[in-house]
C-alpha positions as CSV (number, residue, x, y, z in Angstrom):
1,X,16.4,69.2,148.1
2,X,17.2,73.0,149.8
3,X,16.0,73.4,154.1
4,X,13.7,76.6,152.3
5,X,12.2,74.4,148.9
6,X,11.5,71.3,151.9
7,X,9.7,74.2,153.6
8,X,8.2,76.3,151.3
9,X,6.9,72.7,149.6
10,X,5.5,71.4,153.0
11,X,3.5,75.2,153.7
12,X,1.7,75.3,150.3
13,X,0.5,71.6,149.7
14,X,-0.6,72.1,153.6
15,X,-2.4,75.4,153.3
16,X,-3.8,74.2,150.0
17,X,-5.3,71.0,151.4
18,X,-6.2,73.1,154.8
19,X,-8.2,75.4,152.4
20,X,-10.8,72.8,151.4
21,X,-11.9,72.3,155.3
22,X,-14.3,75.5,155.1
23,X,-16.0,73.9,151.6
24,X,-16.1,70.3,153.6
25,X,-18.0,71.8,156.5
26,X,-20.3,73.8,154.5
27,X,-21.0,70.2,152.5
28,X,-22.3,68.7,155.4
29,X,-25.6,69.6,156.1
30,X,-25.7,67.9,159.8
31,X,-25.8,70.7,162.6
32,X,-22.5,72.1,163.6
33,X,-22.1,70.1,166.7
34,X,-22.3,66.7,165.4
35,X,-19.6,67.8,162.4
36,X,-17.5,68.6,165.3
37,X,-17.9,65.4,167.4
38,X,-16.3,63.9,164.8
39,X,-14.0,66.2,163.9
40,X,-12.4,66.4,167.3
41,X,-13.0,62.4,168.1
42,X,-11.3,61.5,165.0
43,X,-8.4,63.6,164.8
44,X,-8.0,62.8,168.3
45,X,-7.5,59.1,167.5
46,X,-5.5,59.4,164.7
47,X,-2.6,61.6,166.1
48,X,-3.1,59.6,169.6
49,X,-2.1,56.6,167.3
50,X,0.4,57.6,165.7
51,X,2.2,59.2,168.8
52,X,1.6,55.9,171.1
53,X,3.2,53.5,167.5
54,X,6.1,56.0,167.6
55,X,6.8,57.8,171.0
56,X,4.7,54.9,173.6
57,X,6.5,55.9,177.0
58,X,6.6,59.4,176.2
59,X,3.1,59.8,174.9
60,X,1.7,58.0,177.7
61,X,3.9,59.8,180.6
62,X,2.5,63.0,179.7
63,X,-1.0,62.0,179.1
64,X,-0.7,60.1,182.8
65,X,0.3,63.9,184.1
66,X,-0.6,66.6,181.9
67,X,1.3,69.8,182.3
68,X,-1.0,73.0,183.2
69,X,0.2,74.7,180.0
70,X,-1.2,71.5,178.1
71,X,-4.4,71.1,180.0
72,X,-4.9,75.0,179.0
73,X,-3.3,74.8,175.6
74,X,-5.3,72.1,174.6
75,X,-8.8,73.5,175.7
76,X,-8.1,76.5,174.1
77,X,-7.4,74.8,170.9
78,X,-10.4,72.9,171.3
79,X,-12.7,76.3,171.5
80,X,-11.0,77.6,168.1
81,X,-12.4,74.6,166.8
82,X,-15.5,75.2,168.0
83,X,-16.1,78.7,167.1
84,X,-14.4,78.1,164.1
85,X,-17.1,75.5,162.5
86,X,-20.1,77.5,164.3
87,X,-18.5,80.5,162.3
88,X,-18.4,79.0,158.9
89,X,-22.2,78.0,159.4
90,X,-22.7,81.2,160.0
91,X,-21.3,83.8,158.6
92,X,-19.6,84.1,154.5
93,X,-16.1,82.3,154.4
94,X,-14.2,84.7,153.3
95,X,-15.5,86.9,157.1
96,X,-14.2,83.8,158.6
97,X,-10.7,83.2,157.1
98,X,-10.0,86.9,157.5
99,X,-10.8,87.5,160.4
100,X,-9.0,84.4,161.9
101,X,-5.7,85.7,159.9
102,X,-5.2,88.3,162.7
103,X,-4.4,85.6,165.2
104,X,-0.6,86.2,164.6
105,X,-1.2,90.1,165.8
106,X,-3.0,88.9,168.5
107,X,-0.5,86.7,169.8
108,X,2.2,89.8,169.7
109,X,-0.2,91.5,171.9
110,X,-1.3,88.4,174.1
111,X,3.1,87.5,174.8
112,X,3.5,91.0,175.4
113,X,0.7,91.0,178.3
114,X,1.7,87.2,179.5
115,X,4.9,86.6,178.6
116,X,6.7,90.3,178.5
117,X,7.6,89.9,175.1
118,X,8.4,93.5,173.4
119,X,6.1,94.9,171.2
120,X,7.6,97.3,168.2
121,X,5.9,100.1,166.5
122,X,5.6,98.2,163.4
123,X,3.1,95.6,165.5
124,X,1.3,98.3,166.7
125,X,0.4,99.5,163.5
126,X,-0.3,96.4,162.1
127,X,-2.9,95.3,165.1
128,X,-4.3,98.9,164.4
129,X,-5.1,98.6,160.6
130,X,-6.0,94.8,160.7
131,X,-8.8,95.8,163.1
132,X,-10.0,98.3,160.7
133,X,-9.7,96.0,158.2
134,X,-12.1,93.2,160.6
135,X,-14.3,96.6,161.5
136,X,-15.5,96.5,157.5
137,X,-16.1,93.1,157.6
138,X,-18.7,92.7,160.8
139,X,-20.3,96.1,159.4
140,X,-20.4,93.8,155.8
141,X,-23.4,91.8,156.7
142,X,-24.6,89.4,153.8
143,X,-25.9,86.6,155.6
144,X,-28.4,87.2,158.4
145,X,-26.6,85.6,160.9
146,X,-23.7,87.3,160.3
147,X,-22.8,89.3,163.1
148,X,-22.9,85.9,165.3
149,X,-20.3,84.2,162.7
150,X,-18.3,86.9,162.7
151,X,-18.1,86.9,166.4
152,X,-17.5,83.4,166.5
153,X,-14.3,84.1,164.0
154,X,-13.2,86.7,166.4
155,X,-13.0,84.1,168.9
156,X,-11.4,81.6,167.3
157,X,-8.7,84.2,166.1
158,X,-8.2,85.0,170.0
159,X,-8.0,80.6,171.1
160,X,-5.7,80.4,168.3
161,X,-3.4,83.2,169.7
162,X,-3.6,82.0,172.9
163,X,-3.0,78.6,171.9
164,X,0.2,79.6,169.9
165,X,1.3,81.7,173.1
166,X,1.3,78.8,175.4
167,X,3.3,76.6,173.1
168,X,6.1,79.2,172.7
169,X,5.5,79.3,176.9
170,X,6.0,75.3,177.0
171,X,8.5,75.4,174.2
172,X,6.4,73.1,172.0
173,X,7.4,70.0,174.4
174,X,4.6,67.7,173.2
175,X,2.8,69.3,170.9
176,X,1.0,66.9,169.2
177,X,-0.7,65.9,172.0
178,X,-2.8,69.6,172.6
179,X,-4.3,68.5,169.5
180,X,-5.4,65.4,170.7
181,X,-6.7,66.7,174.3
182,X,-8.2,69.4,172.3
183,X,-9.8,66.8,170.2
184,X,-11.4,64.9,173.1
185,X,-12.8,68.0,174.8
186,X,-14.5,69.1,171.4
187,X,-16.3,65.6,171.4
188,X,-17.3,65.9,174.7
189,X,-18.5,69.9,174.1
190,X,-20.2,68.7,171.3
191,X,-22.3,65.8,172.8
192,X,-23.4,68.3,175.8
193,X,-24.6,70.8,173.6
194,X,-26.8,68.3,171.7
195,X,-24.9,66.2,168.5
196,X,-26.1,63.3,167.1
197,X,-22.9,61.3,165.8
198,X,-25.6,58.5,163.9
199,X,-27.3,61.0,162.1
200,X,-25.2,61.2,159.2
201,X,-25.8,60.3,155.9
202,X,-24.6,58.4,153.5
203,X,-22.7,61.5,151.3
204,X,-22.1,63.1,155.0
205,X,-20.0,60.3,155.9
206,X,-17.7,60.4,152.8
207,X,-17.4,64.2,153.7
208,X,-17.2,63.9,157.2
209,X,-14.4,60.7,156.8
210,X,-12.7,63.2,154.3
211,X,-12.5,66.1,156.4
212,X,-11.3,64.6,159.7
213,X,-9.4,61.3,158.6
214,X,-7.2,63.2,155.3
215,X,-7.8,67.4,155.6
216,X,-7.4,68.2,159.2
217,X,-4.8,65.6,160.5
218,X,-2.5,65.5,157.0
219,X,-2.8,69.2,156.6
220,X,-1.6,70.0,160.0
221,X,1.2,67.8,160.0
222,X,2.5,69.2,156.5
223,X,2.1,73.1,158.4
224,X,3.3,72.0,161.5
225,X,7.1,71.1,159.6
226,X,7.2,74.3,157.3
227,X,8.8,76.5,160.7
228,X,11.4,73.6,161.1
229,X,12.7,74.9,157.1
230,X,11.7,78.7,157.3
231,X,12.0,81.6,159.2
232,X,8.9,82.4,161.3
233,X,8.0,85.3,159.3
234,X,8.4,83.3,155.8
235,X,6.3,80.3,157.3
236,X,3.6,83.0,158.8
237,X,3.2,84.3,155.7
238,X,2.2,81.0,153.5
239,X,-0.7,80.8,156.1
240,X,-2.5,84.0,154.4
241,X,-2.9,81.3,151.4
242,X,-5.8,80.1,152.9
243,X,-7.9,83.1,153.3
244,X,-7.5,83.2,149.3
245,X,-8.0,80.2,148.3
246,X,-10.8,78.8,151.3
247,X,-13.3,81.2,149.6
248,X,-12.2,80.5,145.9
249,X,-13.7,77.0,146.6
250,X,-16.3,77.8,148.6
251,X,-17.3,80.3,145.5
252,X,-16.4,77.7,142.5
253,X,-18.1,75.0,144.2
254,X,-21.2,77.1,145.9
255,X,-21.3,80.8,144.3
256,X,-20.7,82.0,147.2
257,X,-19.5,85.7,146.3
258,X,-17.8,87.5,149.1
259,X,-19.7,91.0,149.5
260,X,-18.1,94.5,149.0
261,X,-17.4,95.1,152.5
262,X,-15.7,91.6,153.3
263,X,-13.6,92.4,149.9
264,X,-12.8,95.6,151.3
265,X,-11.8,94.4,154.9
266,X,-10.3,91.3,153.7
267,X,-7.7,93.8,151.7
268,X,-6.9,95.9,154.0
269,X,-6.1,92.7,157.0
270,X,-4.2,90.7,154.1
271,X,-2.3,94.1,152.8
272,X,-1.2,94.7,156.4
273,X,-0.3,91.0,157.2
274,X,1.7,91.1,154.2
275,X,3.3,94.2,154.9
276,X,4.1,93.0,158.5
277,X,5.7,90.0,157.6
278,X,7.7,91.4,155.1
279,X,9.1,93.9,157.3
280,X,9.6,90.8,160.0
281,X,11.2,89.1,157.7
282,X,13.9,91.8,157.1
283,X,14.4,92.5,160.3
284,X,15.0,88.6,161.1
285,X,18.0,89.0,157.8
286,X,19.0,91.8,159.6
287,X,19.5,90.4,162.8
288,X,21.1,87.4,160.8
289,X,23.8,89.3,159.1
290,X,24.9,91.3,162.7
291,X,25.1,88.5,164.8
292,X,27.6,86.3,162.1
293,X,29.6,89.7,161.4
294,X,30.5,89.8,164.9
């Protein structure tokens, strides 16, 4: 088996089991908060497992003195989840998944500001027309709440760039542990602002066991080793999956139809994301061919 099928294998049965998470949370009817108590405590305990069977001295040395970047990291990936499940109750899917997708843009912008990182024309553009593209979707208001989803999306698309900033920062060195952190300071956000972990039911169990013991932590992992196969630009672009297929469930399973403005917005963000990766892509070929000609 080929570096790029391994990849390319890995991104879509990730992204394809990542895109069930938005019908999941929309299943359970408990409030938002005591979804993500679960969500975070869980995933927490399942990666913190596995890292302590496979990596014990190294898992436990950084959790004994955690790094600023990971202290940071980790509660910023910990308010993406947050907004991110507060969106979904909130707002349609589809506003949610698209606006998110502009985290990548974001991040240009956020390691040019932090990091000094150069910033081309082409990602100019790009953040330009995908926040035209995001301006049709919060002026697209089908639900009534969803203004305050759509903000909520807005900020998770902004965690998740910063997030992704500070591990390019830190170099990824323990990576798997931000997600753990982050899962532990979810829990704890969530009990403060009111969840009730016991008041599940029966069929919100099986959902919630679903969604943070198989989705979240199985889905990540697959994602997490499509860049170690593909070129960033390749690997970014297997991630706009899920903004097509999160609300084809959520509209096979519920009838959720996305309305004429999200459809609008969501084409223009996707169109330019596409576009923008493409073009990353062939500069990264480009680059490729004149550094082994020389």
């Amino acid at each position: 088996m080929t570096p790029i099928f391994k990849g390319t294998a890995a991104m879509l049965v990730g992204i394809s089991i990542l895109s069930v998470d938005a019908l999941l949370i929309r299943l359970i009817e408990a409030s938002g908060w005591t979804l993500l108590f679960w969500r975070g405590l869980l995933s927490a305990l399942i990666i913190s497992t596995f890292l302590i069977a496979t990596k014990p001295s190294q898992t436990i040395a950084a959790l004994r003195k955690p790094s600023k970047s990971l202290l940071v990291g980790s509660f910023a990936f910990s308010i993406s989840t947050v907004c991110f499940v507060l969106s979904i109750d909130h707002t349609q899917v589809a506003s949610t998944l698209i606006i998110i997708n502009i985290s990548p843009l974001i991040s240009a912008l956020l390691a040019f500001l932090l990091l000094k990182e150069q910033v081309d024309i082409r990602t100019i553009i790009a953040i330009i027309a995908a926040m035209i593209g995001v301006g049709f979707v919060f002026y697209g208001k089908a639900m009534p709440t969803a203004s305050y989803g759509n903000l909520m999306a807005l900020i998770t698309a902004f965690m998740l760039a910063t997030y992704f900033v500070i591990l390019r920062k830190s170099k990824s060195a323990n990576a798997p542990l931000y997600l753990v952190l982050g899962g532990i300071c979810t829990a704890i956000i969530s009990l403060i602002a009111g969840a009730e972990p016991l008041s599940l039911t029966q069929q919100e169990w099986k959902y919630t066991l679903l969604l943070c013991c198989v989705v979240v932590p199985v889905s990540f992992v697959l994602i997490s080793v499509g860049p170690k196969y593909l070129p960033a630009a390749h690997a970014n672009l297997f991630m706009l999956l899920e903004a097509i297929l999160g609300p084809l469930f959520v509209w096979a399973v519920l009838g959720e139809v996305p309305s004429d403005n999200v459809l609008l917005g969501g084409s223009i963000v996707l169109l330019t994301l596409v576009l923008f990766t493409l073009s990353a892509a062939k500069k990264h070929r480009a680059l490729n061919k004149k550094t082994s000609s020389v």
